[in-house]
C-alpha positions as CSV (number, residue, x, y, z in Angstrom):
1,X,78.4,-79.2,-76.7
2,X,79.8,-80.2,-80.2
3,X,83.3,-81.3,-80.7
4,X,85.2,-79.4,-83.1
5,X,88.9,-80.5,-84.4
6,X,91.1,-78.4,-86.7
7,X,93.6,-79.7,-89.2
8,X,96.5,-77.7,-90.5
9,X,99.0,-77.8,-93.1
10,X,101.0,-75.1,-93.5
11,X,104.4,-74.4,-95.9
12,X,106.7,-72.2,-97.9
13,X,103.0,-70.8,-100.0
14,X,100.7,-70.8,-97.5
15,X,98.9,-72.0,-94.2
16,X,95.5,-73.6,-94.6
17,X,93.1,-74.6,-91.7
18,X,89.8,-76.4,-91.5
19,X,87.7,-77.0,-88.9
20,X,85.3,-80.5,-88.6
21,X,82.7,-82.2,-86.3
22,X,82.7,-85.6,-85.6
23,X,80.2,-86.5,-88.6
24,X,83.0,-85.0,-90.6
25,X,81.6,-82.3,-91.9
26,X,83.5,-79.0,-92.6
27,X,82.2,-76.5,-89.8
28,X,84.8,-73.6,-91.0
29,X,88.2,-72.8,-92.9
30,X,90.4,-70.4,-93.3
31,X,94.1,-69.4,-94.6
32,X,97.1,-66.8,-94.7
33,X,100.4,-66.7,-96.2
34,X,103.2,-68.4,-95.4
35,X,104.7,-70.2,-92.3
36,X,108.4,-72.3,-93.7
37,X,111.1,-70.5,-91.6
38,X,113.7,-71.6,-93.7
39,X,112.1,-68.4,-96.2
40,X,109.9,-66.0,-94.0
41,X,111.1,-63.9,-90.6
42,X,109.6,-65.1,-87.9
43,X,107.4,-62.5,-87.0
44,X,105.6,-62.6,-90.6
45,X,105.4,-66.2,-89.2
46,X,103.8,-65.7,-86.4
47,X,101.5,-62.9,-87.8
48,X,100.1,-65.5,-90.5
49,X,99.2,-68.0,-88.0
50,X,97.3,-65.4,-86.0
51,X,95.5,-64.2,-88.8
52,X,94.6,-68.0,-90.2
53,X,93.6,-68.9,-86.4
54,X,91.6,-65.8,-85.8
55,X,89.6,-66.5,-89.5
56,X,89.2,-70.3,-88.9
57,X,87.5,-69.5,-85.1
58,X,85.0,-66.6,-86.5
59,X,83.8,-68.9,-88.8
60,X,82.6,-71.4,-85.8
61,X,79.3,-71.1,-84.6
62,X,77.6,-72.4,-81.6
63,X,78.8,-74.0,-78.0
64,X,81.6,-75.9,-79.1
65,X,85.1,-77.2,-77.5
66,X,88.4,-78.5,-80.2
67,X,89.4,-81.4,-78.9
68,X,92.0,-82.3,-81.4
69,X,94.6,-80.3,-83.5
70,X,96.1,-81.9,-86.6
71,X,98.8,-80.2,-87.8
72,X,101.6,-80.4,-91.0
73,X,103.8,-77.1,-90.7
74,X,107.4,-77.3,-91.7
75,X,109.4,-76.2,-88.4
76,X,106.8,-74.7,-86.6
77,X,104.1,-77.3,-85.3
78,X,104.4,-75.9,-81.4
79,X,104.5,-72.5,-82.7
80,X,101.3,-72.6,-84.7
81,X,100.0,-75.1,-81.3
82,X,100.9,-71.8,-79.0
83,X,99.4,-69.1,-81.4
84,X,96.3,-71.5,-81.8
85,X,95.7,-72.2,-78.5
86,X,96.2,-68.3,-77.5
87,X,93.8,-67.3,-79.8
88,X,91.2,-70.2,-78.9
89,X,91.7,-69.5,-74.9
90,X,89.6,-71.8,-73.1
91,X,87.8,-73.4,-76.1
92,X,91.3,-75.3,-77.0
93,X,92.4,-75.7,-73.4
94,X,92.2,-80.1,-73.6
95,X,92.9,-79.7,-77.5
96,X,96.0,-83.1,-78.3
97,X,97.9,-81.8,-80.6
98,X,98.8,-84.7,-83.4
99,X,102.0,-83.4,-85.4
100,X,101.8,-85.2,-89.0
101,X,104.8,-85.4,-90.9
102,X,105.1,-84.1,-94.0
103,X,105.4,-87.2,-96.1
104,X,102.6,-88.9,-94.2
105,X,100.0,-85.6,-94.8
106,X,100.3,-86.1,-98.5
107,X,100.3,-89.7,-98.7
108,X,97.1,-89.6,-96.5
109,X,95.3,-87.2,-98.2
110,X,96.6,-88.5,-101.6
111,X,95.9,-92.0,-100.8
112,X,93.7,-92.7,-97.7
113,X,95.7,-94.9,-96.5
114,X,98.7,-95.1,-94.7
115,X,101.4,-97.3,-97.1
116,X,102.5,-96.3,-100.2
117,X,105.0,-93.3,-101.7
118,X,104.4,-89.6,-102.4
119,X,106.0,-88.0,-105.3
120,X,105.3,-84.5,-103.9
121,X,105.5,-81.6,-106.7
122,X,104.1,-78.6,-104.6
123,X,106.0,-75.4,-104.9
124,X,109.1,-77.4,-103.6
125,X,109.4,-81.1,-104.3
126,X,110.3,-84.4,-102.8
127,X,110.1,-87.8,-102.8
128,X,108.7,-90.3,-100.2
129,X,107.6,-93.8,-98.9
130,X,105.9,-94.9,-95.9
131,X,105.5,-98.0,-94.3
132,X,105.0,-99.9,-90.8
133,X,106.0,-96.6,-89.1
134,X,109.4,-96.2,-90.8
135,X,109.6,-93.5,-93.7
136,X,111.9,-92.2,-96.6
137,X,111.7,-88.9,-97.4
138,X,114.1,-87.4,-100.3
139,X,114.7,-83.8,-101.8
140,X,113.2,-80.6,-100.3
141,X,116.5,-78.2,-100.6
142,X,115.2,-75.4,-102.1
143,X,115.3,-73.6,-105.0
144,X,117.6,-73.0,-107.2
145,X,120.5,-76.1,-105.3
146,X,117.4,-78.7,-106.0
147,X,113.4,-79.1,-105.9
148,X,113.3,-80.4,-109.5
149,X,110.3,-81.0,-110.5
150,X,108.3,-78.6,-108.6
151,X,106.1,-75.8,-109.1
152,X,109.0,-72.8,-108.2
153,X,111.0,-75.3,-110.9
154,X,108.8,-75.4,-113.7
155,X,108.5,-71.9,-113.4
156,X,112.2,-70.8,-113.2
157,X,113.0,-73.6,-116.5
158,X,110.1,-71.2,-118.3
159,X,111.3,-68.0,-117.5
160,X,114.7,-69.3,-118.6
161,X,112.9,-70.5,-121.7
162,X,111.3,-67.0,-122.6
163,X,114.6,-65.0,-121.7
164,X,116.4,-66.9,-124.0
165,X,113.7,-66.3,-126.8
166,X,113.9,-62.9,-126.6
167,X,117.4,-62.6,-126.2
168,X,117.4,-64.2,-129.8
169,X,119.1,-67.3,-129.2
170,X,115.8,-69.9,-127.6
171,X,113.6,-71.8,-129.1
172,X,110.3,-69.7,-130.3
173,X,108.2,-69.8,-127.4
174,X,104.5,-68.2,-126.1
175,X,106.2,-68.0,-122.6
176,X,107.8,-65.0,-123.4
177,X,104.4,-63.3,-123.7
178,X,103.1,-64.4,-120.6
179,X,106.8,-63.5,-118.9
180,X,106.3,-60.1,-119.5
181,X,102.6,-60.2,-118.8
182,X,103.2,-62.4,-115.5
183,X,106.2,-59.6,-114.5
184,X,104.5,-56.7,-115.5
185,X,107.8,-55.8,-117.3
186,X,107.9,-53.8,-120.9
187,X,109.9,-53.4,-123.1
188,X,112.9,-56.3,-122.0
189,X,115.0,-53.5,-119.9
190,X,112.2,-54.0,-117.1
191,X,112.9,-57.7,-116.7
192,X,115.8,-57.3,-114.6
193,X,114.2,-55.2,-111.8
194,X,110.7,-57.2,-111.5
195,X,112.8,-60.5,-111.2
196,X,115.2,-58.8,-108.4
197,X,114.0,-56.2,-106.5
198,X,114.6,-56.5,-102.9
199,X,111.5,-57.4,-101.3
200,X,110.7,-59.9,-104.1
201,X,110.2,-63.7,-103.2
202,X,111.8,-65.5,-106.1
203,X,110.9,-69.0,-105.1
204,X,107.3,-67.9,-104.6
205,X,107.9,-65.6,-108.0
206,X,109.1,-69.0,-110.2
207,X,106.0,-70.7,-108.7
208,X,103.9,-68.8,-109.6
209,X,104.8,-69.1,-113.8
210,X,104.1,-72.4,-113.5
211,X,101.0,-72.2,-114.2
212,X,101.5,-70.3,-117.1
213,X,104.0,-72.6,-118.6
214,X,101.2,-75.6,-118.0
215,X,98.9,-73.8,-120.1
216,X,101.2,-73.2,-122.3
217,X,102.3,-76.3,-122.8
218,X,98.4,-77.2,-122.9
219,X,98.3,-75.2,-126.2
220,X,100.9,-77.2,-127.8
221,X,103.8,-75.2,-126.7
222,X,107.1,-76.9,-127.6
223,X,109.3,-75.1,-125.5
224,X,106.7,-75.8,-122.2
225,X,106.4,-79.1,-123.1
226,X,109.6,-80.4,-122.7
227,X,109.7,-78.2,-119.4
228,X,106.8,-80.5,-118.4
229,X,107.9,-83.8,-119.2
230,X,111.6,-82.8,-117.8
231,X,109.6,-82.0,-114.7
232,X,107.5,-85.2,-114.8
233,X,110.7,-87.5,-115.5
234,X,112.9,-85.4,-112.6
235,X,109.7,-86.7,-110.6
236,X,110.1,-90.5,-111.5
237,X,113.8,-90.5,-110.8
238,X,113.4,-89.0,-107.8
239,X,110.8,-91.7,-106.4
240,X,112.8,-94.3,-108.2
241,X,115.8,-93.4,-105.5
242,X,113.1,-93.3,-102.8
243,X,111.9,-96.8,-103.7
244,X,115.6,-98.1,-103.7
245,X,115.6,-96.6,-100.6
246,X,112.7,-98.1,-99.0
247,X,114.1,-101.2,-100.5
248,X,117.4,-101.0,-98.4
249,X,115.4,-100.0,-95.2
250,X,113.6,-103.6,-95.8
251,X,110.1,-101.2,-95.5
252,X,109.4,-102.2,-99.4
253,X,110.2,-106.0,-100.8
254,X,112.1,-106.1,-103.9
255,X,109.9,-108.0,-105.8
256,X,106.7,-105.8,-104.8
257,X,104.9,-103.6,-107.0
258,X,105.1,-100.5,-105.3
259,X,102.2,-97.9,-105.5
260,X,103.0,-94.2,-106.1
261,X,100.5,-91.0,-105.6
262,X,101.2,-87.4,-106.9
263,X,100.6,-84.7,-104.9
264,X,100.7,-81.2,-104.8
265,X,99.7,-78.2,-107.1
266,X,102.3,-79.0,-109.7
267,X,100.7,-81.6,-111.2
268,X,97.1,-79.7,-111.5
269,X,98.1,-77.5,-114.5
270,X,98.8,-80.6,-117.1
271,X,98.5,-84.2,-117.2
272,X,101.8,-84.5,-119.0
273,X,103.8,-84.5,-116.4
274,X,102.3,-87.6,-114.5
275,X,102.5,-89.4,-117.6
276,X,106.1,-88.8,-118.2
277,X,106.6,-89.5,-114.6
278,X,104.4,-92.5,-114.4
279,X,106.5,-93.7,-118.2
280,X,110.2,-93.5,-116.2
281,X,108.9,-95.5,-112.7
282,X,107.6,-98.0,-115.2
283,X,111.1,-98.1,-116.7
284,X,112.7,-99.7,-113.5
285,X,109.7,-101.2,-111.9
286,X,107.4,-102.3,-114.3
287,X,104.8,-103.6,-112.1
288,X,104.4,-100.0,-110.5
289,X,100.8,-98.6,-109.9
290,X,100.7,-94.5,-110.4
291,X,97.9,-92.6,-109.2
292,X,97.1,-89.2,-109.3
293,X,96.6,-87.8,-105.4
294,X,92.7,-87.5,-103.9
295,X,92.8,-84.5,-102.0
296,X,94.8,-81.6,-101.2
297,X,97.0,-82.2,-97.8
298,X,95.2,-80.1,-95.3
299,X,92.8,-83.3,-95.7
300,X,95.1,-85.2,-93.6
301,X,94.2,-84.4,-90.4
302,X,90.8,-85.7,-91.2
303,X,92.0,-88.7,-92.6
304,X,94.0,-89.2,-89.8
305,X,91.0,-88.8,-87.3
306,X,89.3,-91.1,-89.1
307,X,92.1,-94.0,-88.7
308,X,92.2,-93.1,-85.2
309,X,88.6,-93.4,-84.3
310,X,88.1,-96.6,-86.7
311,X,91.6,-98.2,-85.3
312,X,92.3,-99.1,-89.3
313,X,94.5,-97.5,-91.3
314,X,92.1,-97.1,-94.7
315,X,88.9,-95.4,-95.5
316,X,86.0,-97.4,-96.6
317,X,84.3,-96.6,-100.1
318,X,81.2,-95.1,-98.4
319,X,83.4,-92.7,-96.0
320,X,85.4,-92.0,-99.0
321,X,82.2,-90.9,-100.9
322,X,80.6,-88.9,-97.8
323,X,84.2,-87.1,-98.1
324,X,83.9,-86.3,-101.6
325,X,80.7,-84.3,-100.6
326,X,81.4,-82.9,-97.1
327,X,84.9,-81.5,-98.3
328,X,84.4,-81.4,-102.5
329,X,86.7,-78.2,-102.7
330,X,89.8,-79.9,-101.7
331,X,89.4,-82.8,-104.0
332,X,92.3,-82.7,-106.6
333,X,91.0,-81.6,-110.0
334,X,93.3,-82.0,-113.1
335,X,92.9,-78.9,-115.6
């Protein structure tokens, strides 16, 4: 009988699963919409984790047991556990259930290891550092009182950007192309209703122009480019805090270079932005190491199985590799 384990991660866009053996190798996957109860009903909730959970077991083959569930949802870790296990019946009846926080799920799939900080830049934002067991973790109110820097930001600053070019008093812009391309909305009277109706999702609305204004700001866009690097620099002062932070906690030294990984789909669309981030870090701690993340955080679970079963809290080069091969679509590629 093989042993199967399923990760989860699981936020305000979507829930992602993956399944693994224990040569860590990807035995199934699977996904829905999403699972933050601070911005879906409850029973859309619960619906999404039914549907992801019945996917991710149709996809498993074989005589098999899950032994272990890994799981990164915001609020709802014994929900998804209960909605699992229900659908699994006896298969997941031993199954531990390891609840990963949300700052150590990026930082372990960004980093592969467990010490370091996460500027996360997802479709909300935050800032974090982890260390000895203690963490930081800044930001994550929401759109439109804060998340500066994230995805749903970059795309509410472009929308901005192209309503105020065709209202005749923004800068010339190509987002106002794509904004009424992106909305479905001609002539400008239509704007109004695609950005408001009532069963619209605006933070999930602004994130999705994000990509839109990366690309544009890809093609030399003026107006997107200074979205970007605002993004990228709201980024830096945000980990700069959570540093400071870390440094009162006594979890970082003052005179240590820290180490920083991006995470999250924000920072796919342009490599802008983690250079402006990486350029306002450096302004306060010059010694700082940036690094763009390794994989996406539904990787953590695995990465976490693997410090568990080793008993160190790193991935060797070769492991790292055999990753890389095993799990190649959740490897972070920059556009």
């Amino acid at each position: 009988m093989q042993n199967i384990h399923v990760a989860a991660d699981g936020g305000g866009t979507n829930l992602r699963l993956i399944a693994f053996c224990d040569e860590l190798r990807l035995a199934a996957r699977s996904g829905s919409g999403p699972v933050n109860p601070n911005f879906e009903d409850i029973e859309k909730i619960k619906n999404n984790m039914a549907e992801a959970s019945r996917l991710l077991l149709a996809g498993l083959d074989g005589d098999y047991i899950i032994t272990n569930i890994y799981a990164t949802i915001v609020g709802s870790v014994e929900l998804f556990n209960r909605i699992f296990g229900r659908e699994a019946k006896a298969r997941a009846n031993g199954a531990a259930l390891h609840h990963i926080s949300e700052a150590h799920s990026h930082l372990y799939a960004a980093s592969l290891q467990s010490r370091g900080g996460v500027a996360l830049a997802g479709t909300g934002s935050g800032a974090m550092y982890c260390a000895g067991g203690e963490t930081v973790h800044l930001g994550g109110y929401g759109i439109p009182v804060g998340d500066e820097g994230s995805g749903a930001w970059i795309g509410l600053q472009g929308m901005s950007a192209a309503i105020r070019y065709i209202s005749g008093w923004g800068e010339k812009t190509a987002l106002a192309d794509r904004l009424y391309e992106y909305l479905n909305a001609d002539p400008p009277g239509r704007l109004t209703g695609a950005l408001y109706g009532k069963d619209i999702n605006q933070r999930n609305l602004f994130a999705g122009f994000c990509r839109h204004v990366a690309e544009c700001e890809r093609a030399g866009d003026n107006a997107a480019r200074s979205i970007i690097y605002s993004a990228g620099k709201n980024m830096g002062l945000q980990m700069i805090a959570a540093l400071k932070c870390a440094e009162r906690k006594s979890i970082l030294d003052p005179g240590e270079a820290p180490i920083v990984y991006a995470s999250g789909g924000a920072w796919k669309g342009t490599p802008y932005m983690f250079e402006a981030m990486e350029t306002t870090i450096r302004g306060v701690y010059p010694g700082a190491v940036c690094r763009r993340g390794m994989f996406d955080p539904v990787m953590s679970g695995v990465i976490k199985y693997i410090f568990d079963k080793t008993g160190k809290n790193t991935v060797s080069n070769e492991c790292m590799e055999h990753l890389k091969k095993e799990f190649k679509e959740y490897e972070v590629k920059i556009t």
